[in-house]
ZAPATI-528456 format. One record per atom (N, C-alpha, C): atom name; residue number from 1; y negated, x negated, z; residue in one letter. Coordinates in steps of 0.1 Angstrom, whole numbers. Layout:
ZAPATI-528456
<'CA' NUM <Y X Z> 'A'>
...
//
This chain:
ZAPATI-528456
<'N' 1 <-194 99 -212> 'X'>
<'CA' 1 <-193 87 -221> 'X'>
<'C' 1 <-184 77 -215> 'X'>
<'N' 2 <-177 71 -227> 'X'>
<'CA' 2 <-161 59 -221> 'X'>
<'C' 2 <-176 47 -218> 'X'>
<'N' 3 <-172 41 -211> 'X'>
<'CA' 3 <-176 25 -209> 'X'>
<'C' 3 <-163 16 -212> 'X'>
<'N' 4 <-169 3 -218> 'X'>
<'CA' 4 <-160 -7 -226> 'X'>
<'C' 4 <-144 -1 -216> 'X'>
<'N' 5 <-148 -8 -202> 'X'>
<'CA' 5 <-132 -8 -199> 'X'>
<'C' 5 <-124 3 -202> 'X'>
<'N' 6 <-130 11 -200> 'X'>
<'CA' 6 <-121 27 -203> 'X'>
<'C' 6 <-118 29 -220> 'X'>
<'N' 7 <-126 24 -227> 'X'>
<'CA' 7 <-129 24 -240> 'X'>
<'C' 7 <-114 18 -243> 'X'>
<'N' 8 <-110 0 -240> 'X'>
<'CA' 8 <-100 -7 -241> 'X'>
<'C' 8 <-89 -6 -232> 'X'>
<'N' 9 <-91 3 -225> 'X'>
<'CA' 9 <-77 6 -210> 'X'>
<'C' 9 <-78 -8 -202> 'X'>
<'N' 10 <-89 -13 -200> 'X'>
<'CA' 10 <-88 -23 -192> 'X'>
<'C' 10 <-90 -20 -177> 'X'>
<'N' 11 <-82 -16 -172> 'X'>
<'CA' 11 <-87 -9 -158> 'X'>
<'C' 11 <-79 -18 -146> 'X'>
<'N' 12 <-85 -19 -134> 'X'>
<'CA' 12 <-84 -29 -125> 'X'>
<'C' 12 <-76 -18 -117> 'X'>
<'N' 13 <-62 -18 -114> 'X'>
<'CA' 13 <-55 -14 -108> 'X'>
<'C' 13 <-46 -23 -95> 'X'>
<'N' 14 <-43 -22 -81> 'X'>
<'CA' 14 <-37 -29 -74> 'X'>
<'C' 14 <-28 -20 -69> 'X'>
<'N' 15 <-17 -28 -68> 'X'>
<'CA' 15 <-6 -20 -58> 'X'>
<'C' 15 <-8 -32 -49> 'X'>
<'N' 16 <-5 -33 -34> 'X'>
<'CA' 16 <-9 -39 -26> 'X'>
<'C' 16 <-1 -38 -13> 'X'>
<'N' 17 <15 -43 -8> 'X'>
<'CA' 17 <25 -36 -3> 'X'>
<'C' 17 <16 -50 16> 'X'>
<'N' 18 <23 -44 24> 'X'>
<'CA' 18 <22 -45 34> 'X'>
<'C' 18 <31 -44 48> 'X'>
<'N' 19 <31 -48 58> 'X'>
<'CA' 19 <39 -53 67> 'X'>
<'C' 19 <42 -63 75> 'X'>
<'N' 20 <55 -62 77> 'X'>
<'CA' 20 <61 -75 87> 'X'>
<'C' 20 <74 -82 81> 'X'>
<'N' 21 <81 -88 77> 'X'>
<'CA' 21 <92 -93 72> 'X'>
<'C' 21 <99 -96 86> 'X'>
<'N' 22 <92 -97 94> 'X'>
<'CA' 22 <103 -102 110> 'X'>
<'C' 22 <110 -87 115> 'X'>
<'N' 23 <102 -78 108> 'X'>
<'CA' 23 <103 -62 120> 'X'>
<'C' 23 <107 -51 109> 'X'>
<'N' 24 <116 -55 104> 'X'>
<'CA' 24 <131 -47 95> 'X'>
<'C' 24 <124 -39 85> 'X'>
<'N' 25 <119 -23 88> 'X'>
<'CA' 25 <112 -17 78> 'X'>
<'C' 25 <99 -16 73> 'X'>
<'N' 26 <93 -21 88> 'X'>
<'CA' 26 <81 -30 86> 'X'>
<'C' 26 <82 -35 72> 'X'>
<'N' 27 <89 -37 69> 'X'>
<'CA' 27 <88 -50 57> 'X'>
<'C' 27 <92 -48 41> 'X'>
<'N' 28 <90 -27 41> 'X'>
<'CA' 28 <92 -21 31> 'X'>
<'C' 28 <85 -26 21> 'X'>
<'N' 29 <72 -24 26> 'X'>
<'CA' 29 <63 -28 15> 'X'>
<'C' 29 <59 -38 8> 'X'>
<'N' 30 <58 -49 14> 'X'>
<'CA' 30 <64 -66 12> 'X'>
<'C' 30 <75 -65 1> 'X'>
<'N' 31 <86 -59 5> 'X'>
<'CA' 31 <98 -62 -5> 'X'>
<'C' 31 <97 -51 -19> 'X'>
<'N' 32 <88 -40 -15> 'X'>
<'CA' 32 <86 -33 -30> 'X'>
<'C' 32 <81 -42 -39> 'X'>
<'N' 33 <70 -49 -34> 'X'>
<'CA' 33 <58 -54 -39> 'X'>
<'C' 33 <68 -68 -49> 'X'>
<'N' 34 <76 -72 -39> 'X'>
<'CA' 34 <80 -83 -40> 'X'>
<'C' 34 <92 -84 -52> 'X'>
<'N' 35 <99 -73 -52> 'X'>
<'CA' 35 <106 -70 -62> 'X'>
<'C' 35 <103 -63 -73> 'X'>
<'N' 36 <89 -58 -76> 'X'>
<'CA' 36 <84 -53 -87> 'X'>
<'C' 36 <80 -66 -96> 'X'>
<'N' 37 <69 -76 -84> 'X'>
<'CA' 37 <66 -89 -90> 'X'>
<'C' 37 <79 -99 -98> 'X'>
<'N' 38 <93 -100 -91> 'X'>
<'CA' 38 <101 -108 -98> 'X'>
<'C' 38 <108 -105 -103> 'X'>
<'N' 39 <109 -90 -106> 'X'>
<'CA' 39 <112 -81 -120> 'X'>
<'C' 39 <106 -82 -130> 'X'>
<'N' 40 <91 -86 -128> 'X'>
<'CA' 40 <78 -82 -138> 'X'>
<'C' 40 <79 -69 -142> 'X'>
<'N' 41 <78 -59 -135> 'X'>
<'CA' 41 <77 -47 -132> 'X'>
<'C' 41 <62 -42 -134> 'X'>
<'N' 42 <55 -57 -127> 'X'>
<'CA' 42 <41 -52 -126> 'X'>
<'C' 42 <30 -53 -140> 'X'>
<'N' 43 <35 -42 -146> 'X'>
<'CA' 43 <23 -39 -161> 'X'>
<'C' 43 <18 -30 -156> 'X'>
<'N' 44 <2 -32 -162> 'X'>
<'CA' 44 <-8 -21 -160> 'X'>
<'C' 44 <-15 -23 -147> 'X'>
<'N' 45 <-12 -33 -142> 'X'>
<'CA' 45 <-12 -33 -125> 'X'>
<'C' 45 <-16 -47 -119> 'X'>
<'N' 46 <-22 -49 -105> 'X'>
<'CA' 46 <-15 -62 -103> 'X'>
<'C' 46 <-11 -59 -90> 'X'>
<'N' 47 <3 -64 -86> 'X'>
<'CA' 47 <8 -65 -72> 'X'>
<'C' 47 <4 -72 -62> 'X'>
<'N' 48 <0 -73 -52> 'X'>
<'CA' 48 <-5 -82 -41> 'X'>
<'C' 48 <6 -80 -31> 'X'>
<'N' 49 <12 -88 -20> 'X'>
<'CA' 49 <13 -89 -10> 'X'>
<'C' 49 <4 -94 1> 'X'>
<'N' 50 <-2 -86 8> 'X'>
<'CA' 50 <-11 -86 19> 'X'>
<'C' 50 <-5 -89 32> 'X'>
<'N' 51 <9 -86 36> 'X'>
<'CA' 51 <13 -92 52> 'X'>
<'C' 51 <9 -78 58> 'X'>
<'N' 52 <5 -85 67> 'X'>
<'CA' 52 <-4 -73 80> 'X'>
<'C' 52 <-17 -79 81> 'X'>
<'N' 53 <-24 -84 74> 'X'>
<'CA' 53 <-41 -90 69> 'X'>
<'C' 53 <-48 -73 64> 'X'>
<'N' 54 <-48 -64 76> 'X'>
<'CA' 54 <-55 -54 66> 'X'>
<'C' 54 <-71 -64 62> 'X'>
<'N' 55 <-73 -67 68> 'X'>
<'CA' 55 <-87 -72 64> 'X'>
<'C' 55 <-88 -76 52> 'X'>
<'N' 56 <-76 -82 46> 'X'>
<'CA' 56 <-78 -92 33> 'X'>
<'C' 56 <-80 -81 25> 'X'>
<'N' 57 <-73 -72 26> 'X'>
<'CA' 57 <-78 -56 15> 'X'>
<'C' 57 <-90 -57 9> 'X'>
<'N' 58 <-99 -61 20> 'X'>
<'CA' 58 <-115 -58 19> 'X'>
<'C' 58 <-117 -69 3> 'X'>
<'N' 59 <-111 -75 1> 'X'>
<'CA' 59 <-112 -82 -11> 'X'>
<'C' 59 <-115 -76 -21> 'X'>
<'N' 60 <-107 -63 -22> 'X'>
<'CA' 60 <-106 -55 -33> 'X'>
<'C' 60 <-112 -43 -35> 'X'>
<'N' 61 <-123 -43 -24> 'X'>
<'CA' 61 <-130 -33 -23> 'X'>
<'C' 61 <-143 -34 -32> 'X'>
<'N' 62 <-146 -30 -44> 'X'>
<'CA' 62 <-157 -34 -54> 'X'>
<'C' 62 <-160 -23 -64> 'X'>
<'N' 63 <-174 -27 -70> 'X'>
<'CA' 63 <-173 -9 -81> 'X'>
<'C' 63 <-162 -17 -94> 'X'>
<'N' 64 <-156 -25 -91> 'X'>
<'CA' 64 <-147 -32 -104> 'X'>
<'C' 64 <-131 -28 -102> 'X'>
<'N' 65 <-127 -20 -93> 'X'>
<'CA' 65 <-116 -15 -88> 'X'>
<'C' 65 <-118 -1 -94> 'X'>
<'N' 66 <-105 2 -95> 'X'>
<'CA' 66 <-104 17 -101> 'X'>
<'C' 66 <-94 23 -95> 'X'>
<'N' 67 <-82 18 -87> 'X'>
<'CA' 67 <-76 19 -79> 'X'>
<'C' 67 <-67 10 -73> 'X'>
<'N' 68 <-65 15 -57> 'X'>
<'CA' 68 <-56 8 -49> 'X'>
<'C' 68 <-46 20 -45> 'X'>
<'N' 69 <-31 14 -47> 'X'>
<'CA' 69 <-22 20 -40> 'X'>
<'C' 69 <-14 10 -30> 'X'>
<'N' 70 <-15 15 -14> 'X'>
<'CA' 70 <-11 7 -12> 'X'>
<'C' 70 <7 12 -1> 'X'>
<'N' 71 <14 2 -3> 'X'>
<'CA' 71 <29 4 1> 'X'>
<'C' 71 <28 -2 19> 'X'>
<'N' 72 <33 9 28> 'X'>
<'CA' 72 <35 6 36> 'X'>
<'C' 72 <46 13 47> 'X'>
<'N' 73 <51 10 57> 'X'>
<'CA' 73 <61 21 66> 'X'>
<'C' 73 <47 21 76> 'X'>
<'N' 74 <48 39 78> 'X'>
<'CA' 74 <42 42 89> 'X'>
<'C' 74 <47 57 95> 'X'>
<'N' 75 <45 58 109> 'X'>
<'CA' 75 <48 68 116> 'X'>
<'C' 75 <40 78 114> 'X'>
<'N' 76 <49 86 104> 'X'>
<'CA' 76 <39 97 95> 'X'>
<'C' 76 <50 112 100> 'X'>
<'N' 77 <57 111 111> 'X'>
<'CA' 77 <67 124 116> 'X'>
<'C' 77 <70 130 103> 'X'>
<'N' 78 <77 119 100> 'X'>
<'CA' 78 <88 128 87> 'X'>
<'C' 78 <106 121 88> 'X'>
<'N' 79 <116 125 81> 'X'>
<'CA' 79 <125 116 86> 'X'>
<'C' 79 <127 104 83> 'X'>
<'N' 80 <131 96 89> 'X'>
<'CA' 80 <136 82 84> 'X'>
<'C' 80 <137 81 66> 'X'>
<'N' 81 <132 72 65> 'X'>
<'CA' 81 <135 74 49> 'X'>
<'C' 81 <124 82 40> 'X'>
<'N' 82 <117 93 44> 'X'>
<'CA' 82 <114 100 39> 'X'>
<'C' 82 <98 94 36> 'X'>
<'N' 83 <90 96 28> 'X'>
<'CA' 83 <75 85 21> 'X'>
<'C' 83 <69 103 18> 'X'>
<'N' 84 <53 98 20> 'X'>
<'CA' 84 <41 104 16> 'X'>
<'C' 84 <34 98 9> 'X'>
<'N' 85 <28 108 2> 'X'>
<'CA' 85 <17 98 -8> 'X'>
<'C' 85 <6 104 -2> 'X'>
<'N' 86 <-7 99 0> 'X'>
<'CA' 86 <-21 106 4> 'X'>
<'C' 86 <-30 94 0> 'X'>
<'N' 87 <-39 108 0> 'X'>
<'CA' 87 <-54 98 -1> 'X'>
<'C' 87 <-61 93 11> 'X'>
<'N' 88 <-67 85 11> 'X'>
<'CA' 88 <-72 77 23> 'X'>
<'C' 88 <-84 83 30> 'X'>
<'N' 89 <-92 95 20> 'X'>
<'CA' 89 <-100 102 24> 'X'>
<'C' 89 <-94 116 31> 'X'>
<'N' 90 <-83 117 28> 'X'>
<'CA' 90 <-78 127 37> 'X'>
<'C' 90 <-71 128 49> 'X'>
<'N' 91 <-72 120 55> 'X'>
<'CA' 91 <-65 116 70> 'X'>
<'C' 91 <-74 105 81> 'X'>
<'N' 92 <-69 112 91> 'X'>
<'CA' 92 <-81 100 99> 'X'>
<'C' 92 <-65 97 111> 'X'>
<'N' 93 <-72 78 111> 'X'>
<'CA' 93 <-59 72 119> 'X'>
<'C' 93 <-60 80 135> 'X'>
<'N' 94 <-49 77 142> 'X'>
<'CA' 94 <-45 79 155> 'X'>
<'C' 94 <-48 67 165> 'X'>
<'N' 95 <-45 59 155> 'X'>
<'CA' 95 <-41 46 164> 'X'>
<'C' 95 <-56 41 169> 'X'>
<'N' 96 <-50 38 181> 'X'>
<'CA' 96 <-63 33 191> 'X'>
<'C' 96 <-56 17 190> 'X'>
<'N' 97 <-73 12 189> 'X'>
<'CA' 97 <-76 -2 184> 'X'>
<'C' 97 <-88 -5 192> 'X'>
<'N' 98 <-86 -16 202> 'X'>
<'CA' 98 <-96 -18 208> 'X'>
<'C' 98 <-108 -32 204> 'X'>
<'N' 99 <-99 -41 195> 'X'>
<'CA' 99 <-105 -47 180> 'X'>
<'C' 99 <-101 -47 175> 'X'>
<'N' 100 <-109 -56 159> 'X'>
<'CA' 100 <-99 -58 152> 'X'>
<'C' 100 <-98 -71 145> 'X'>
<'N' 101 <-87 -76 142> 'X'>
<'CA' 101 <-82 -88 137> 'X'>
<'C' 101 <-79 -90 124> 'X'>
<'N' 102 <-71 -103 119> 'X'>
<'CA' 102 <-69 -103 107> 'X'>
<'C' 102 <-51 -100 107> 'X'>
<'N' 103 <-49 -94 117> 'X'>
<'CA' 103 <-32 -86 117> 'X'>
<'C' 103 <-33 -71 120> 'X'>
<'N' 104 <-48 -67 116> 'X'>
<'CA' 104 <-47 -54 119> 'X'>
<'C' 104 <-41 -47 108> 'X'>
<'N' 105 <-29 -36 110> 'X'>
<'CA' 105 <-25 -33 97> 'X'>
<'C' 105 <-31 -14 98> 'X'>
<'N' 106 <-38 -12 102> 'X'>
<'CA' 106 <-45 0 103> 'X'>
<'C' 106 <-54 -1 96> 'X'>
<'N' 107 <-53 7 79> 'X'>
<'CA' 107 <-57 6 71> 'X'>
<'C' 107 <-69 15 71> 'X'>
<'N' 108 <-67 28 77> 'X'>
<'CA' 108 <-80 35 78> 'X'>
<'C' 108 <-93 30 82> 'X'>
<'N' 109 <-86 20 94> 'X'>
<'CA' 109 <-99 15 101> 'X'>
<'C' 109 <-108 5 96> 'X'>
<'N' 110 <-98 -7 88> 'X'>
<'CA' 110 <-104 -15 78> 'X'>
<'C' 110 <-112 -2 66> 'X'>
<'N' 111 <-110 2 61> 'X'>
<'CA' 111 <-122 11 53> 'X'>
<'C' 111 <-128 16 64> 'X'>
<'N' 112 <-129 20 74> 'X'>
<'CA' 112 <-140 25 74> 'X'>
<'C' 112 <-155 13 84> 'X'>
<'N' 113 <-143 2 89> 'X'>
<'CA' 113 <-153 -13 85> 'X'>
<'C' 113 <-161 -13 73> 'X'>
<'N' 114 <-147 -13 63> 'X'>
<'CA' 114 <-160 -19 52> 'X'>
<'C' 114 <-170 -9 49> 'X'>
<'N' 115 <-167 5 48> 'X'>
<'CA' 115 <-184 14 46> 'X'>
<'C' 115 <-192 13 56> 'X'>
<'N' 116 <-189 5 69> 'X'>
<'CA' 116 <-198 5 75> 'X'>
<'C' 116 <-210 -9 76> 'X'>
<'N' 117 <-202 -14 65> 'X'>
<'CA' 117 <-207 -28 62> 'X'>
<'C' 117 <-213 -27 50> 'X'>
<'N' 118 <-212 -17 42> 'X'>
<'CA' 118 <-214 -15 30> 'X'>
<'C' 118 <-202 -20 15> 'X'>
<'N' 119 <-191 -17 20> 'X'>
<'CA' 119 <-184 -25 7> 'X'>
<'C' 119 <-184 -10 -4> 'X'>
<'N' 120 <-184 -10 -15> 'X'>
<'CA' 120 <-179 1 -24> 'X'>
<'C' 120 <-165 2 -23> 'X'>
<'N' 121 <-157 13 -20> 'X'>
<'CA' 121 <-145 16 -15> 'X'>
<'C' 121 <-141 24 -30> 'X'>
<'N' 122 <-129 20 -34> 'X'>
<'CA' 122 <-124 25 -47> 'X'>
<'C' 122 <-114 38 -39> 'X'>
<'N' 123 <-110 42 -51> 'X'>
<'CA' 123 <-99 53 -49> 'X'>
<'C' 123 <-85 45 -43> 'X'>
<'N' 124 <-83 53 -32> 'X'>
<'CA' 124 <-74 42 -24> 'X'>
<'C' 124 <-65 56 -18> 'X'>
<'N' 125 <-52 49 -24> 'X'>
<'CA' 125 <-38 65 -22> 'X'>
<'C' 125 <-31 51 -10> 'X'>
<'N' 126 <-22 63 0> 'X'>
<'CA' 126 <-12 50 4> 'X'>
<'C' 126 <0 57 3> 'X'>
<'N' 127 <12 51 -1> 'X'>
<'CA' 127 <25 53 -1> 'X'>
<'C' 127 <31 50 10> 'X'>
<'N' 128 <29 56 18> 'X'>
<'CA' 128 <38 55 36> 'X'>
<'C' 128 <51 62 36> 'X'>
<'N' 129 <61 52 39> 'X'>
<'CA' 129 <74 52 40> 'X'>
<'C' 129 <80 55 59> 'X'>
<'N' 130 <83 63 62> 'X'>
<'CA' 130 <86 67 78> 'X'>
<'C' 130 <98 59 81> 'X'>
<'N' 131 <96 46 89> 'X'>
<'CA' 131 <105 40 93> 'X'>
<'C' 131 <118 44 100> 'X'>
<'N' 132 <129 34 103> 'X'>
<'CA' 132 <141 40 109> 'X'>
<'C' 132 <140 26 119> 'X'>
<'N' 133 <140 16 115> 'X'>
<'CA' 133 <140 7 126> 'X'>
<'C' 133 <128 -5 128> 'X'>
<'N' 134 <128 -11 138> 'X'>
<'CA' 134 <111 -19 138> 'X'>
<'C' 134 <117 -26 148> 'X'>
<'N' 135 <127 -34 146> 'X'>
<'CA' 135 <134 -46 161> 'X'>
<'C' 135 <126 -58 149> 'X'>
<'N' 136 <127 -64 157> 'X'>
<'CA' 136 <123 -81 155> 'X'>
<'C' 136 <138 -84 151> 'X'>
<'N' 137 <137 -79 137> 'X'>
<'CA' 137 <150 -85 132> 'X'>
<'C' 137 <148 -82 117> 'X'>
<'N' 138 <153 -94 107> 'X'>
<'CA' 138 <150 -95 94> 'X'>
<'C' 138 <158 -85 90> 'X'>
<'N' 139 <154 -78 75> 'X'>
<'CA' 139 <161 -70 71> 'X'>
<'C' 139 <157 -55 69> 'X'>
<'N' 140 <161 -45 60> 'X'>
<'CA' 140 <157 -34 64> 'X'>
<'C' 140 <169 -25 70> 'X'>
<'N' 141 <165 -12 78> 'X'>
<'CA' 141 <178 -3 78> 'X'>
<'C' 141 <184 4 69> 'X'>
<'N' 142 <197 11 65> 'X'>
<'CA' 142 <203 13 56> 'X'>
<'C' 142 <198 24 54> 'X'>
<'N' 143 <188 29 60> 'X'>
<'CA' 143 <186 41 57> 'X'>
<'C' 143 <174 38 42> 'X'>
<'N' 144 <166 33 47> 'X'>
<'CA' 144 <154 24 35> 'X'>
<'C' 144 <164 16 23> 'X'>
<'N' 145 <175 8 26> 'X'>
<'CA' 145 <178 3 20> 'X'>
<'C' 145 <181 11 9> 'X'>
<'N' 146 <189 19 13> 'X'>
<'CA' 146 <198 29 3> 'X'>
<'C' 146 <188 40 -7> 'X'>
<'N' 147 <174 35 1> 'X'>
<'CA' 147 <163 47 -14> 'X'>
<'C' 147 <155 35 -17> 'X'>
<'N' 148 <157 19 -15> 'X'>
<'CA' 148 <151 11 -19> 'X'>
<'C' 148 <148 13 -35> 'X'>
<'N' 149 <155 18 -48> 'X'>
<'CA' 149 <153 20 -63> 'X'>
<'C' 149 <145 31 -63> 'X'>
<'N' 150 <145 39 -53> 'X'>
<'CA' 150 <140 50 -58> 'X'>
<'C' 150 <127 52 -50> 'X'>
<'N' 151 <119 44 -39> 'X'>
<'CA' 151 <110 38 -35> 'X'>
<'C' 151 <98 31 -48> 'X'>
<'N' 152 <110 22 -51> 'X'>
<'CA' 152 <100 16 -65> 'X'>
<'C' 152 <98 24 -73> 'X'>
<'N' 153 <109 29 -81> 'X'>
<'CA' 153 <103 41 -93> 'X'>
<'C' 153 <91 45 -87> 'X'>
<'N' 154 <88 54 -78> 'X'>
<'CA' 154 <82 68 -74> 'X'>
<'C' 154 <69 56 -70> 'X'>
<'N' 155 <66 45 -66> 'X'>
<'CA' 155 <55 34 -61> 'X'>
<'C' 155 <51 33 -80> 'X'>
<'N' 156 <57 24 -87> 'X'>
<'CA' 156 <58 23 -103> 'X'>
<'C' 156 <53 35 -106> 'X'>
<'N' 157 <52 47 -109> 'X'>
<'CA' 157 <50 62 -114> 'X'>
<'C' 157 <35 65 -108> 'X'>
<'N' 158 <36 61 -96> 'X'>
<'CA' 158 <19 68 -92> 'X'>
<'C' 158 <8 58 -95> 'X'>
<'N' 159 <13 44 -93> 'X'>
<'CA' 159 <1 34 -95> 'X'>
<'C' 159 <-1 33 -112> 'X'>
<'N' 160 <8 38 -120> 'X'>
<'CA' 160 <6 36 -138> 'X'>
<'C' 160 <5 52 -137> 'X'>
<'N' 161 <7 61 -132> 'X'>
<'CA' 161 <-2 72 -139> 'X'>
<'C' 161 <11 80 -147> 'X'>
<'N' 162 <26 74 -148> 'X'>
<'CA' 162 <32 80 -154> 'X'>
<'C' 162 <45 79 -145> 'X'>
<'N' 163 <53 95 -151> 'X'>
<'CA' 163 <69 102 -146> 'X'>
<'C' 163 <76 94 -156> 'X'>
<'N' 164 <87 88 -148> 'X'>
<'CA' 164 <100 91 -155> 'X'>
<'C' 164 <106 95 -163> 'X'>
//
């Protein structure tokens, strides 16, 4: 049986991009986010920019969420350039974290804070983009640069549910 929201398509969707703006491709996800928003790109949806606040995620963790996609560069051994999509329940992080902060950008570990605190944890995909460069220097590499359009489409297409 539909319930109202599903009834009206009123579904609470986030894309939620992430990073560094100081640390080149770090700062993929920030600028997807960023350029979907001042496109108004974002129907169906709402865009966040989170920084490296994985904590602030925890906002969005509720049975009122229906999904989170979130945009980030991470060392996922694929080539430069090259993005995965996965689900959050299918991978467990590497990274050794001896606390955690409000710049922790280790997304796994923030969920699995919050189930340990009790938050309701929505369906949560991330879009990881395999960096080429991470200097403390604005900008991205040309390698990101040059699939920047095609970053958004393929980010746009999974969080609405629809191809091209």
């Amino acid at each position: 049986m539909l319930n109202v929201l599903q009834l009206f398509n009123i579904m609470k969707k986030y894309l939620i991009g992430m990073g560094n703006y100081a640390k080149q491709d770090d700062s993929i996800g920030l600028r997807i986010v960023e350029h979907i928003v001042d496109n108004e790109l974002d129907k169906g949806f709402t865009a966040i920019e989170a920084g490296n606040d994985g904590l602030s995620v925890m906002g969005y963790f509720n049975e009122d969420v229906d999904e989170i996609l979130i945009v980030d560069c991470a060392l996922v051994d694929l080539a430069p350039g090259d993005y995965i999509i996965f689900d959050i329940n299918d991978v467990e992080s590497k990274k050794l974290v001896g606390s955690i902060s409000t710049h922790e950008g280790d997304i796994m570990k923030v969920v699995e804070i919050a189930r340990g605190v009790g938050y309701t944890i929505p369906p949560i995909k991330v879009f990881a983009i395999q960096p080429e460069l991470m200097e403390m220097e604005m900008g991205l590499s040309s390698t990101l640069a040059s699939r920047f359009d095609e970053y958004v489409e393929m980010v746009i297409s999974e969080i609405t549910g629809e191809d091209d």
